[in-house]
C-alpha positions in Angstrom: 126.0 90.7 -5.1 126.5 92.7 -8.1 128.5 92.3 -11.2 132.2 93.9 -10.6 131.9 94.7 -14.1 128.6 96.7 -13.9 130.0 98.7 -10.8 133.1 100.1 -12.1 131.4 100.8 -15.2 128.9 102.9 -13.1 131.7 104.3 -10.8 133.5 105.2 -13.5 131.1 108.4 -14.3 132.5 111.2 -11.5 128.9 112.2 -11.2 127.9 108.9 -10.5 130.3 108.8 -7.9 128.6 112.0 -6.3 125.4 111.1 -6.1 126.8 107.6 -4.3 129.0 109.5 -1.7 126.0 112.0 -0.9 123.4 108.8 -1.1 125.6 107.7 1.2 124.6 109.7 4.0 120.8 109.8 3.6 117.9 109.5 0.9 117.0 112.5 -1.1 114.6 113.8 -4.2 116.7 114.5 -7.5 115.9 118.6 -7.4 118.4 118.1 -3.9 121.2 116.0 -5.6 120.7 118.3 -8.5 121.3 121.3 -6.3 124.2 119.8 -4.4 126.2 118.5 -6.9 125.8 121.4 -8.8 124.2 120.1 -12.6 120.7 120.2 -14.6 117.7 118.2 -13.2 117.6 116.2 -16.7 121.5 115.2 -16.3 120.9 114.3 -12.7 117.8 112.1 -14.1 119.8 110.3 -16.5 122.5 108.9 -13.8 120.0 107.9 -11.1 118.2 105.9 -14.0 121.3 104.0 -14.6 122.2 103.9 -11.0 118.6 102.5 -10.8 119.2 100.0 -13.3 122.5 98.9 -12.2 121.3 98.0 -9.2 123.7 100.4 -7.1 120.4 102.6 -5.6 116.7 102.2 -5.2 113.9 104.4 -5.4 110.6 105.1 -3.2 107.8 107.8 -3.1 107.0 109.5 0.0 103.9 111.8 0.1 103.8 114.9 1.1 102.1 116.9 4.0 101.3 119.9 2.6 99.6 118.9 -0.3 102.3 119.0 -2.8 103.1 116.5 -5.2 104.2 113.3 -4.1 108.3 113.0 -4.1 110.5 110.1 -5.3 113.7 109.5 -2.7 116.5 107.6 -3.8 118.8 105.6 -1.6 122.0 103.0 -1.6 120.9 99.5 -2.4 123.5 97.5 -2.5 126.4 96.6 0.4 129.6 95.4 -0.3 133.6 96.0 -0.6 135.3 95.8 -4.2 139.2 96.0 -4.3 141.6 96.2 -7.1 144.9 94.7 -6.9 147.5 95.2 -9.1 150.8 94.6 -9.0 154.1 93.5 -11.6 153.0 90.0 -11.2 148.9 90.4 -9.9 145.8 92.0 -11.2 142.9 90.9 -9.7 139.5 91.9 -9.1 137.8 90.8 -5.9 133.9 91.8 -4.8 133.3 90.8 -1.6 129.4 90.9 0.4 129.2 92.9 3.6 127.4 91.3 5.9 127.3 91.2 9.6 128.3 87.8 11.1 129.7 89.0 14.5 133.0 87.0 14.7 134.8 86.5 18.0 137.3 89.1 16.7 134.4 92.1 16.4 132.8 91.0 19.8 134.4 93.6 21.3 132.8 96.5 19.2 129.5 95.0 18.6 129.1 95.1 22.3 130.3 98.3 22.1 127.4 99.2 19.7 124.9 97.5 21.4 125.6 99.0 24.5 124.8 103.1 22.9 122.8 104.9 24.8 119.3 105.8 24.1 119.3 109.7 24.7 120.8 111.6 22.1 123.8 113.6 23.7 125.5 110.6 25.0 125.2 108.8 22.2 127.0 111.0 19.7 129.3 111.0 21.9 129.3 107.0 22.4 128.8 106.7 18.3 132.2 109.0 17.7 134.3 106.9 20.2 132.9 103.5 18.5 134.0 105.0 15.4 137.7 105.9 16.4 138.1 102.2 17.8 136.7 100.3 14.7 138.6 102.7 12.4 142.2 102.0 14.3 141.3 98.5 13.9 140.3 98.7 10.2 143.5 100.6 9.4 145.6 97.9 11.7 143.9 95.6 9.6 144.6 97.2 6.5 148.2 97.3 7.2 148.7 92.9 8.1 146.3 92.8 4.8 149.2 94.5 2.7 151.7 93.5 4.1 150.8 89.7 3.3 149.2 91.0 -0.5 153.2 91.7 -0.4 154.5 88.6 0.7 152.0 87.1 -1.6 153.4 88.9 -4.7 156.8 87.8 -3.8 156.0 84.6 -3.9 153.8 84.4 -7.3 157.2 86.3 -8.5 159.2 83.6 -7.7 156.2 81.1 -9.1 156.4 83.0 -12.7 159.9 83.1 -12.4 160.2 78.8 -11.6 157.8 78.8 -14.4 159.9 80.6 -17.1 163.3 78.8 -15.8 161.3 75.2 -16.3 158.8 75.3 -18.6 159.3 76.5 -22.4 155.7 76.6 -23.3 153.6 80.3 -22.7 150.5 77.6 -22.4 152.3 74.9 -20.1 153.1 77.7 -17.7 149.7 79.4 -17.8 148.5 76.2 -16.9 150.3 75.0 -14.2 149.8 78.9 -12.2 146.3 78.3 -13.0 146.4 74.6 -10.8 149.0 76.2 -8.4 146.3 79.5 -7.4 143.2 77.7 -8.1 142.2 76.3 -4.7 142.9 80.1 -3.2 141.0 81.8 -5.8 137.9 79.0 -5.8 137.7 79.8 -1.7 138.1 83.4 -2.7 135.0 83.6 -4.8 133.2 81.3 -2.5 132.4 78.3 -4.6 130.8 76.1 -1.8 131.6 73.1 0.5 132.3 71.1 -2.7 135.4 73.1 -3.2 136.1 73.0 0.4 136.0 69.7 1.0 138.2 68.9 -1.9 135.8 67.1 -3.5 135.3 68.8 -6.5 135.5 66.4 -10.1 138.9 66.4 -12.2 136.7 67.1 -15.0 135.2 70.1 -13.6 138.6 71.6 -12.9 139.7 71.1 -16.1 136.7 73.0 -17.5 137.5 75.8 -15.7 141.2 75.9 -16.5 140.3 75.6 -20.3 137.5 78.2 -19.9 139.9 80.5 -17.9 142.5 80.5 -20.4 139.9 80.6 -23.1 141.2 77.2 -24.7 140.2 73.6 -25.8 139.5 71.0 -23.0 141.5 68.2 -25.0 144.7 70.9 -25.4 144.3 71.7 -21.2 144.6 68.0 -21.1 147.6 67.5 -23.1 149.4 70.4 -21.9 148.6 68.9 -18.3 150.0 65.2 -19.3 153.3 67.3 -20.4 153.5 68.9 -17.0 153.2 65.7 -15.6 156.0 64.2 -17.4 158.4 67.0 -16.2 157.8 67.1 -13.1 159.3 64.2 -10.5 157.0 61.8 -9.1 156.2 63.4 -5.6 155.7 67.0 -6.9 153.0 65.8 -9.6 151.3 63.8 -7.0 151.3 66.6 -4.8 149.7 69.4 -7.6 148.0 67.5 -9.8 146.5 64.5 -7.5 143.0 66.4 -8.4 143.4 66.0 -12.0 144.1 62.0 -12.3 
């Protein structure tokens, strides 16, 4: 999976973005895009080389019938979903891998799909009504999914807000949202059984909190010893069991 980095630096380019939606539909030569979007051959030259690069398309060369020179097609490379959240208390950045894993929830539409037809009439038609379905499910989707990013904001507002009413220290609170969203974010991003199983080292956590907040290990340390100390017996157990 790419960098999200890399992408929305590549995304960020409106002609870039062009080339991916029309990519998007089928390969073409650079004299098409050039055509179709509407600029020189050169400029057009200069994005799919950094398109290339990225890692966003690839390239192949397909000879020609007629005797003319060979041609170089580009297409989409790369699959996968990148959302940006931002909210008063959330900014995040998550890249997710799509990948086909047929889940008892899909069933449904993969049978759908496996059941089109193999002349062509019918199966425009059978392709336009899969599409309706799985788009009214995306968008139902769509809809729990922000409702709960929502309830999930709420709830880090009220987190912040604990924080600021408790906790004096910019660093202490930093800290102690870090071990409150960690085990989320580190299922999130997909950090293997280790994570999952709860097995992962006190040490290693701690690394990551002092590398996420761009600070000393020994201060993370301190600054988790004074969390302890404020917090009653039962709550520190409870958050920072991981961390003994």
């Amino acid at each position: 999976m790419l960098d999200a980095d890399s992408v929305l630096d590549m995304i960020g380019n409106s002609t870039r973005r062009k080339i991916l939606t029309i990519l998007s539909k089928e390969p073409m030569y650079f004299n098409q895009l050039s055509k179709q979007i509407g600029i020189g051959q050169q400029a057009i030259l200069r994005h799919m080389r950094s398109l290339e690069e990225s890692g966003l398309i690839s390239s192949y060369v397909e000879k020609s019938d007629l005797g003319a020179p060979d041609r170089r097609y580009y297409k989409l490379k790369s699959e996968f979903s990148l959302t940006v959240s931002m909210s008063q208390d959330v900014f995040g950045i998550n890249n997710q891998s799509i990948t086909e894993s047929r889940c008892n929830e899909s069933r449904k539409f993969y049978k759908q799909f496996d059941s089109t037809p193999n002349d062509t009439s019918p199966a425009l038609v059978h392709m336009q009504s899969s599409l309706v379905d799985i788009d009214k499910e995306i968008s139902g989707l769509e809809f729990r999914l922000s409702d709960l990013k929502a309830l999930r904001q709420l709830t880090l507002k009220q987190l912040h807000q604990l924080g600021r009413e408790t906790f004096e220290g910019y660093l202490e609170r930093r800290v102690l949202y870090d071990i409150i969203e960690q085990q989320g974010r580190m299922q999130k991003q997909n950090e293997k059984e280790e994570i999952v199983r709860g097995t992962k080292s006190s040490r290693r956590i701690v690394q990551e909190i002092a590398k996420s907040l761009n600070e000393n290990e020994y201060v993370i340390k301190e600054t988790i010893a004074k969390i302890r100390r404020k917090l009653e017996g039962n709550t520190a157990e409870i958050l920072l069991s991981k961390l003994s």
